[in-house]
C-alpha positions in Angstrom: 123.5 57.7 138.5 120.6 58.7 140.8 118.0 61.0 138.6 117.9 64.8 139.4 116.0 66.2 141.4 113.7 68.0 138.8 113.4 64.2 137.7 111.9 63.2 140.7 109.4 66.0 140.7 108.2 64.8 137.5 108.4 68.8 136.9 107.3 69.8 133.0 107.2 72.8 130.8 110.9 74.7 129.2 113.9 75.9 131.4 113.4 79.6 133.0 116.3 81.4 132.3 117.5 85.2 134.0 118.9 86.0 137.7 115.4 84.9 139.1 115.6 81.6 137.6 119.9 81.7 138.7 118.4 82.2 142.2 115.9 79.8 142.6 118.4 77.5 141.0 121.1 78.4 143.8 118.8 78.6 146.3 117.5 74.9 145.6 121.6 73.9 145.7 121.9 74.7 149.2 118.8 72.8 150.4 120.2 69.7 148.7 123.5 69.7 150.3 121.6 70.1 153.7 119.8 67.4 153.0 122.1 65.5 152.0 124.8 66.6 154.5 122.5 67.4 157.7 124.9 70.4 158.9 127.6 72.6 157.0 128.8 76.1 157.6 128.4 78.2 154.8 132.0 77.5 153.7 131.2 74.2 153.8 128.4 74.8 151.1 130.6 77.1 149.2 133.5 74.2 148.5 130.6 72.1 147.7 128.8 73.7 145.2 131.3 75.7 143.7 129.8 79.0 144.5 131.7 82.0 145.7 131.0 82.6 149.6 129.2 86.2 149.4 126.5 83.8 147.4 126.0 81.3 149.5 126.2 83.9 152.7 123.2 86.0 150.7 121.2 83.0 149.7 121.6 81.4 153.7 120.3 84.9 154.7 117.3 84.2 152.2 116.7 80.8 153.2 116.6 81.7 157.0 114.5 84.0 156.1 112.1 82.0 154.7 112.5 79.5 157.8 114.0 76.9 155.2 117.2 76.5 157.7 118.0 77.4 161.2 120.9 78.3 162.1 122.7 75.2 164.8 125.8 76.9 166.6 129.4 77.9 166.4 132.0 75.7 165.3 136.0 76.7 165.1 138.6 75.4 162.8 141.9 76.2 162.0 144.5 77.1 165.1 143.3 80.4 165.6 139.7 79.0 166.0 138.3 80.8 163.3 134.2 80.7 164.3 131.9 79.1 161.7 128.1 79.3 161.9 126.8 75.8 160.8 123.1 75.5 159.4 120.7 73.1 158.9 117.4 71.9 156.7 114.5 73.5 159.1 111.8 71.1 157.7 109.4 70.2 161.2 107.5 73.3 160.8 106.8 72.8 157.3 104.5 69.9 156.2 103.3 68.6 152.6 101.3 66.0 151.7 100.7 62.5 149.4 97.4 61.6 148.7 96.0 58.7 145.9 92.9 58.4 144.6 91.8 54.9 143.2 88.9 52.6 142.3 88.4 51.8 146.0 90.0 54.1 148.5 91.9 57.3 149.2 95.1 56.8 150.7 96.7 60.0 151.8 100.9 60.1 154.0 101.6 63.3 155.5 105.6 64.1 156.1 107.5 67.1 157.4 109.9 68.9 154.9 112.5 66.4 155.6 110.2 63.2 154.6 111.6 61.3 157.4 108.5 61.6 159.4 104.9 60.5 159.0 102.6 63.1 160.6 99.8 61.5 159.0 99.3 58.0 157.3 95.5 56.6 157.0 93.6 54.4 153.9 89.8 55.4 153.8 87.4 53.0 151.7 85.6 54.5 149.0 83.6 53.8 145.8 85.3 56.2 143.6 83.2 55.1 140.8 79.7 55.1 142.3 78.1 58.7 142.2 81.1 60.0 139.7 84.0 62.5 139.9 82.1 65.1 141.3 81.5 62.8 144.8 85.1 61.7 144.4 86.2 65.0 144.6 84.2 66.6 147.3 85.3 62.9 149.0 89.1 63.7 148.2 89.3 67.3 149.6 87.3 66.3 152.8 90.0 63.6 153.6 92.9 66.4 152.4 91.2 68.7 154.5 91.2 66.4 157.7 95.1 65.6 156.9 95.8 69.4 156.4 94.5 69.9 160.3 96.4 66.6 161.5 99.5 68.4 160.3 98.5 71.5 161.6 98.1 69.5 164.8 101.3 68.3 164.8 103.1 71.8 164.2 104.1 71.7 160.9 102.3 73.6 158.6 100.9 72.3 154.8 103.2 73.8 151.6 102.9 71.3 148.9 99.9 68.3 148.2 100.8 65.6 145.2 98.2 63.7 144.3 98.5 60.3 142.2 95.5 58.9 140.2 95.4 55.8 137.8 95.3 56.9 135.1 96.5 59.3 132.3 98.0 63.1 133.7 98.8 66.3 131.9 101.4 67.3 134.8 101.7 70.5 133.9 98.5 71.8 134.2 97.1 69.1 137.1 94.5 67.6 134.8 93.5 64.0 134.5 93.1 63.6 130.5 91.5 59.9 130.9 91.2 57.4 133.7 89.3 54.5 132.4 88.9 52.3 136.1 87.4 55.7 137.1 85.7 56.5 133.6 86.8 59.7 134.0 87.7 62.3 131.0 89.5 65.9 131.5 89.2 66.3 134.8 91.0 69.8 136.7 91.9 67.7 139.9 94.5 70.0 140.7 91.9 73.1 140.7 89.1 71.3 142.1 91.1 70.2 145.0 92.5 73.6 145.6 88.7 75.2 145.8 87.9 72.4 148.1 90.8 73.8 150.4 89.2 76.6 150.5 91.5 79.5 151.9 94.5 77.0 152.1 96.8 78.0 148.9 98.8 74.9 148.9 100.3 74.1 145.8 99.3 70.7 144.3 100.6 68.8 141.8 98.8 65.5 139.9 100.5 62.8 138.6 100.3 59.1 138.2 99.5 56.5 140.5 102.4 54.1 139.0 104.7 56.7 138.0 104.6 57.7 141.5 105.4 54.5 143.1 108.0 53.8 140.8 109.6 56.6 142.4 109.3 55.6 145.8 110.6 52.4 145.1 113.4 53.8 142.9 114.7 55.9 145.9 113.6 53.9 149.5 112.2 50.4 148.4 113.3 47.3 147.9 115.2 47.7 144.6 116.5 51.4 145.9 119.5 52.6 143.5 118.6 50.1 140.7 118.5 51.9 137.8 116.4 50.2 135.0 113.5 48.6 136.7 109.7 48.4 136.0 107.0 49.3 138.9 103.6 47.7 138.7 100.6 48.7 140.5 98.3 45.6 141.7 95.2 47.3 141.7 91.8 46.7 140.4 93.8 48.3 137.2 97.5 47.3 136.8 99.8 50.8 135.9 103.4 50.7 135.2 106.3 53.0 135.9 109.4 52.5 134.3 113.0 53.9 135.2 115.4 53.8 133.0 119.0 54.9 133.6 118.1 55.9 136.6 115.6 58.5 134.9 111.7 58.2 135.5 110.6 57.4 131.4 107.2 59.2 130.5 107.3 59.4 126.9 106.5 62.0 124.7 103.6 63.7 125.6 103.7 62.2 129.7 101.5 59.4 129.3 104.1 55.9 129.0 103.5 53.4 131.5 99.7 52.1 130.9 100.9 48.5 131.1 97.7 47.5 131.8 96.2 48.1 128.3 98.4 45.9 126.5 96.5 43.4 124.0 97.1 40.1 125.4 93.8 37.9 124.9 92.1 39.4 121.6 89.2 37.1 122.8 89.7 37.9 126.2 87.4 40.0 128.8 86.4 43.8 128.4 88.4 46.2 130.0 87.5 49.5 131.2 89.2 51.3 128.4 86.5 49.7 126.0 88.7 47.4 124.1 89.0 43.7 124.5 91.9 41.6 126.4 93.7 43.9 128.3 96.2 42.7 130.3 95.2 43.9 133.6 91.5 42.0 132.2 93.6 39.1 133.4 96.1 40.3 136.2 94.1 43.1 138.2 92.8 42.4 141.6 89.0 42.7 140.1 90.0 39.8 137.7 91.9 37.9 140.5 88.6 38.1 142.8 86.0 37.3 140.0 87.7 33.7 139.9 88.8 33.0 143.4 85.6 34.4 144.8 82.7 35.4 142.3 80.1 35.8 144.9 82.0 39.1 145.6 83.0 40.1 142.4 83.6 44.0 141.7 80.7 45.5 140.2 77.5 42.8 141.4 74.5 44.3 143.1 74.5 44.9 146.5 78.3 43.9 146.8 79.6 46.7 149.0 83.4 47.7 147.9 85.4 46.8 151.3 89.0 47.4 151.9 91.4 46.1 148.8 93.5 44.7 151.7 90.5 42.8 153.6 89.6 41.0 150.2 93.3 39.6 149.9 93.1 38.9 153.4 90.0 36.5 152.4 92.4 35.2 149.5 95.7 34.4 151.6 93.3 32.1 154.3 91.4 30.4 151.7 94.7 29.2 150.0 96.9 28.9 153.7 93.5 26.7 153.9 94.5 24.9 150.3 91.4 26.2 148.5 91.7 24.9 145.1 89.3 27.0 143.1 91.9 29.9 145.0 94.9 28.2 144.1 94.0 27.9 141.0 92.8 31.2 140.6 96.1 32.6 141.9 98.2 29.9 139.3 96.2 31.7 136.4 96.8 35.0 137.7 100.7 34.4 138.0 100.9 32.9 135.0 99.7 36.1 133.3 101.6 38.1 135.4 105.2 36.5 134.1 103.4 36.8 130.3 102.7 40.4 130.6 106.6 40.8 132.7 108.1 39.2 129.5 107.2 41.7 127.3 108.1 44.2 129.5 111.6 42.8 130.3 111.9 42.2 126.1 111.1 45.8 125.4 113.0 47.1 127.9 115.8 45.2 129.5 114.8 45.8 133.4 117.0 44.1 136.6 114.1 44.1 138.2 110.1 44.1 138.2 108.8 45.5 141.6 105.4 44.3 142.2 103.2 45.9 144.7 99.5 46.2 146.0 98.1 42.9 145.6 100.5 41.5 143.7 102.9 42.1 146.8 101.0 40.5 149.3 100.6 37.6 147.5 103.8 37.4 146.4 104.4 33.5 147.7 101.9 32.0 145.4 101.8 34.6 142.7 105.6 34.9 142.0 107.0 31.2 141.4 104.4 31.1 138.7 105.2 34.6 137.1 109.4 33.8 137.2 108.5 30.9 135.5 106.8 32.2 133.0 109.1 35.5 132.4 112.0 33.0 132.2 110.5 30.8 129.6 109.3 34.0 127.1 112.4 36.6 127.2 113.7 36.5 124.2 117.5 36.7 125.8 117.0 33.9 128.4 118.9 33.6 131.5 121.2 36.5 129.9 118.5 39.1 130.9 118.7 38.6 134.7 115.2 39.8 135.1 113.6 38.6 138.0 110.2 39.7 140.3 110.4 40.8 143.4 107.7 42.1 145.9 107.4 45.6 147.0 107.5 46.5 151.2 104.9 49.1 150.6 101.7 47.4 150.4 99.3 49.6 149.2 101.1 52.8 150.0 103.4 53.4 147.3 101.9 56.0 145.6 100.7 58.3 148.4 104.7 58.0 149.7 105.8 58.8 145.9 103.4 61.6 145.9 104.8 62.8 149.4 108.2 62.7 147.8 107.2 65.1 145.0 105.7 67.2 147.2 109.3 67.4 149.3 111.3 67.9 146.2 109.1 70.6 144.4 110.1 72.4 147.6 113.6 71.6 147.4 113.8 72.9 143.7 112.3 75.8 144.1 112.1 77.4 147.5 110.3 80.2 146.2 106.9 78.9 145.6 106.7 78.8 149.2 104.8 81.7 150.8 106.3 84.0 152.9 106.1 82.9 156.8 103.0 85.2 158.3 103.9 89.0 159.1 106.5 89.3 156.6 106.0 91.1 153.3 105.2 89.2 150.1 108.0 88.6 147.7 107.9 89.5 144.5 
């Protein structure tokens, strides 16, 4: 069973209940069975969703008022040729946008309402760390700022920005409550990116980096439709998101998923968190380039922090090449990796483990070693059918996940929209 929409939003707080809340509810019904459909008349929608036609004509009226469909022509049925007016999602006009901060760049995907097209897709490098949040911040609304007018550029104006962060997220209120690869502690991203837009009041909505691409792989990647799998990052810090019965897991108070953190080498490396032996201590990209190429480990003097992708460019020739110290290097790394997968697939059954960033591009030397491994330590054998498998979306998982929320926020409730210019404000 594919997860709700509200799922995918990663929405939190109670259930709204009254006419208001019926509305919205209604309204967000006919949007998905546009999407979903392209083009229906309005009796069309009414057999679909089970809602009497007087409804559906009032809440069409609304949503062509708000520029959310367009009307696309006359079509006739029955012998007498009765007329029906078919509509459509009007989503060109309308733009929102993904955007993820991490250790070493911004990555930001703008779509259209529909979130078939890319209006704009770039990857800036940046230090996150180096200067602290504040600099990240005025870094991350410049770049969201120059996306906003790409959009603009392209017609389609912004209403809704997601932004995904490694790290821990209280959703509901667009705070990051600790993100230790950053060392950053209660941070109001979703406020300090909205005074950095200045006169733009675009909703936006924070979540996390893995959460997010587990999304985007759950719904367009390579393991679309599977419904228990496992997401993991490939970063400098390895994040997890987990679906489960089709359903996005997030635990109690929002914060499952920080695969990175757990306790696998008590004697191992320190990890960002503070404690000792972390996992991603042994499987992040920081640990993966400390032994392949130490001259250009993360963190040394004078070592500028390039593009994640131009360091495993450096990797894949050096073992194309046959390399041994990066051979072995990437033998180590994979052999952790399956470790870490087996408790995963132990604790919670997955079909599949998507691996993306790093992890994903080098996929040919990293995963023989990690299927071997995840083989030999689940607990239920060859009866678990877990396997790896590498993720088409590179380094761009997240901002697409984000880019879906934004698209879906919209879909569920049309109201938060404003109301197009020269029209009163609803209340």
């Amino acid at each position: 069973m594919v997860a709700s929409e509200q799922d995918h939003a990663g929405l939190a707080g109670g259930t709204a209940s009254g006419p208001a809340a019926m509305r919205r509810a209604n309204l967000s019904l006919v949007l998905r069975e546009l999407r979903a459909h392209a083009v229906l008349s309005r009796a069309d929608i009414a057999e679909a969703t089970g809602l009497h036609r007087a409804t559906v004509s009032n809440l069409v009226a609304e949503l062509l008022d708000r520029q959310l469909v367009r009307e696309v022509g006359v079509e006739r049925v029955g012998a007498v040729g009765r007329p029906r007016r078919a509509v459509a999602l009007h989503g060109a006009h309308l733009g929102v946008l993904g955007m993820e901060l991490n250790v070493d760049y911004i990555a930001v995907r703008g779509t259209d309402l529909s979130g078939r097209s890319a209006l704009v897709e770039r990857r800036v490098v940046f230090d996150a760390m180096a200067g602290g949040p504040d600099r990240a911040l005025r870094r991350l609304g410049m770049v969201a700022r120059e996306a906003v007018e790409a959009m603009r550029r392209a017609g389609a104006d912004p209403a809704g920005i997601a932004v995904a962060v490694p790290g821990l997220v209280d959703v509901a209120r667009g705070v990051v409550t600790y993100a230790p690869n950053l060392d950053w502690r209660d941070i109001p991203l979703a406020d300090r990116l909205l005074s950095a837009l200045g006169g733009d009041r675009v909703p936006v909505t924070v979540d996390n980096d893995a959460n997010l691409s587990a999304l985007a792989e759950y719904l367009s990647g390579v393991a679309a439709g599977t419904p228990d799998l496992v997401y993991l990052t490939g970063e400098v810090g390895v994040g997890g998101g987990i679906v489960s019965h089709g359903r996005l897991l997030r635990g109690a108070d929002g914060f499952s998923g920080e695969v990175g953190h757990l306790p696998v080498d008590p004697s191992g490396d320190r990890c960002g968190c503070g404690r000792s032996g972390c996992w991603e201590t042994k499987v992040g990209l920081a640990a993966l380039v400390r032994a392949a190429m130490p001259e250009q480990a993360y963190g040394l003097y004078g070592v500028p922090v390039p593009d994640p992708e131009e360091r495993v460019t450096e990797i894949i020739r050096g073992l194309a090449a046959g390399d041994p110290q990066m051979l072995e290097a990437v033998a180590q790394v994979g052999r952790w990796l399956g470790l870490g997968g087996s408790i995963l697939a132990n604790l919670f059954n997955p079909r599949v483990i998507v691996v993306g960033g790093y992890f994903a591009s080098l996929a040919a030397w990293l995963l023989p070693y990690a299927q071997e491994e995840l083989e030999r330590l689940v607990v239920a054998g060859s009866a678990a059918r877990c396997r790896f498998v590498a993720s088409e979306f590179g380094f761009g998982a997240a901002s697409r996940g984000a880019a879906i929320v934004a698209v879906n926020q919209l879909i569920d409730d049309p109201t938060r929209l404003l109301d197009p210019p020269g029209r009163p404000r609803r209340r």
